[in-house]
N, C-alpha and C positions, 0 to 999 in steps of 0.2 A: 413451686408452692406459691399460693396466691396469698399477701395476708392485706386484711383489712382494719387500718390503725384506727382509732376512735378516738381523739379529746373532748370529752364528755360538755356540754352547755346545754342551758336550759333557752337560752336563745340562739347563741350562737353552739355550733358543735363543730370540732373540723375533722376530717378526713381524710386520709391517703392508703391507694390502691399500689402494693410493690410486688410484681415477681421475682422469684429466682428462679436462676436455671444455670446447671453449671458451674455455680461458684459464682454468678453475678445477678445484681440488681437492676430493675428497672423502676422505675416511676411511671406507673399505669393512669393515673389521675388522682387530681386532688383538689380539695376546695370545700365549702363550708354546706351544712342543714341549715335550712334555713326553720327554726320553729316558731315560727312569729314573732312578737312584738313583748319587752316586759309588761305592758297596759295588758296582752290576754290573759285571759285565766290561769291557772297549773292545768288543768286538763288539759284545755286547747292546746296547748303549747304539748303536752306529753304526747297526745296523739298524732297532733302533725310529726315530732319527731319520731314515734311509730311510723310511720307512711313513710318518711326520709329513709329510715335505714332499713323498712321493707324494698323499699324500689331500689335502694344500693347493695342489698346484698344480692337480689334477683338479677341486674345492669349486669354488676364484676364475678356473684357466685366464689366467696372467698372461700380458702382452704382453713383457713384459721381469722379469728379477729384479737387484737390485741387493744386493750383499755387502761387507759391511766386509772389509777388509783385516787381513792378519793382523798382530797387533800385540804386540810381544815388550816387556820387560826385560829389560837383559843378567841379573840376576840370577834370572830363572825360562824359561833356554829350552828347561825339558821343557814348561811350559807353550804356549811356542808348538808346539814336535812335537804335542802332544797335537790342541791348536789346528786344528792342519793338517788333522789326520784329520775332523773336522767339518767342514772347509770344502771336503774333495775332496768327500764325502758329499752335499752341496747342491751342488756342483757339477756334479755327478753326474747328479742328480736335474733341472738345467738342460738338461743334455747329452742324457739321454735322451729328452727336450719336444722338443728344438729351442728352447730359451727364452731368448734372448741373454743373457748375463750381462754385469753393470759390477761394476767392485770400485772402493772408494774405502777411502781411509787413513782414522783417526779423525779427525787432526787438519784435512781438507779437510770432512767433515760437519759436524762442528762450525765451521768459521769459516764452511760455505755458509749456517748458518742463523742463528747468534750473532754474526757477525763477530768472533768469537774462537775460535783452533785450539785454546786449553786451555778450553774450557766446561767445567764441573763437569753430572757426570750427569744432577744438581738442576736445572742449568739445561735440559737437555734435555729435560727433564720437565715441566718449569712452559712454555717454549716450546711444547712439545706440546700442551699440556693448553690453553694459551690460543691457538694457531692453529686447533681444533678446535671448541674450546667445550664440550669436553668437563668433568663435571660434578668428577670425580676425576682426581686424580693418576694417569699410567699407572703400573703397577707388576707385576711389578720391573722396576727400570729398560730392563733389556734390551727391554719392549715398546717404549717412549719411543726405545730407541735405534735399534730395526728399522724405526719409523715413519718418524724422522730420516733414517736411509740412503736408503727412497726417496724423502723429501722432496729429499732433494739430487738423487737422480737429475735429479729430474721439472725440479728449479733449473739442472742441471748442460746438462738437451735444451736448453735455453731459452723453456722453457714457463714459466708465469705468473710474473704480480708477485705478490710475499706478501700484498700488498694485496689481491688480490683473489678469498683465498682464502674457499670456500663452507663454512661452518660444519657439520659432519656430526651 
């Protein structure tokens, strides 16, 4: 199974490509949409990341995609509206595939991989980086965190022990 994780931005967005097979993981690639600039528009910015995760789901051809949940503070909820608009976008982009979509909240991917729902972003990143064996830090964190989302998926199907994850 192919899944393709999504941490949702209206500038930045990140991404990670994981297989199983067997009972193990691999890390296919990962790394950020680039949707322009906060100075563009909301359109601009929605259709380029249109085209971003047209050409990424055509590239990898996932079996599922997996999306964080949209996630507010009372004190910024233009930020979630805003939010939203990016997440219909990859939504979108699922819908037109046929590509099932899972949403998961932050604080259930973070406890699926830390056993804790408040991880620090740091921590998702050093988790990442040493479940992979990966030489660097993912960066910016957004990649770390769209890796994490399908990791939980793939934790959530009940596919492998973390034990016996295959180093990429």
């Amino acid at each position: 199974m192919r899944v393709l994780g999504v941490d949702p931005g209206l500038v930045v967005t990140g991404y990670g490509v994981l297989d199983t097979n067997g009972g193990r993981v691999t890390l296919v690639e990962a790394g950020t949409v680039d949707s322009g600039n906060a100075r563009d528009s909301l359109p601009v910015r929605l259709r380029r990341l249109h085209m971003e995760m047209e050409s990424l789901i055509r590239d990898h051809q996932p079996d599922v995609m997996a999306l964080e949940q949209l996630y507010s503070h009372y004190e910024h909820p233009r930020t979630a509206i805003l939010m939203g608009h990016a997440r219909g976008v990859i939504c979108l982009s699922a819908g037109l595939h046929d590509i099932p979509l899972f949403h998961y909240p932050p604080a259930q991917i973070k406890s699926a991989l830390t056993g804790n729902g408040r991880a620090s972003k740091g921590q998702i990143q050093h988790l990442i980086r040493r479940t992979f064996g990966l030489v660097e830090t993912p960066n910016p964190p957004d990649v770390a965190d769209a890796v994490a989302i399908a990791l939980t998926h793939i934790y959530r199907e009940g596919t492998p022990d973390p034990r016996n994850l295959l180093r990429a």
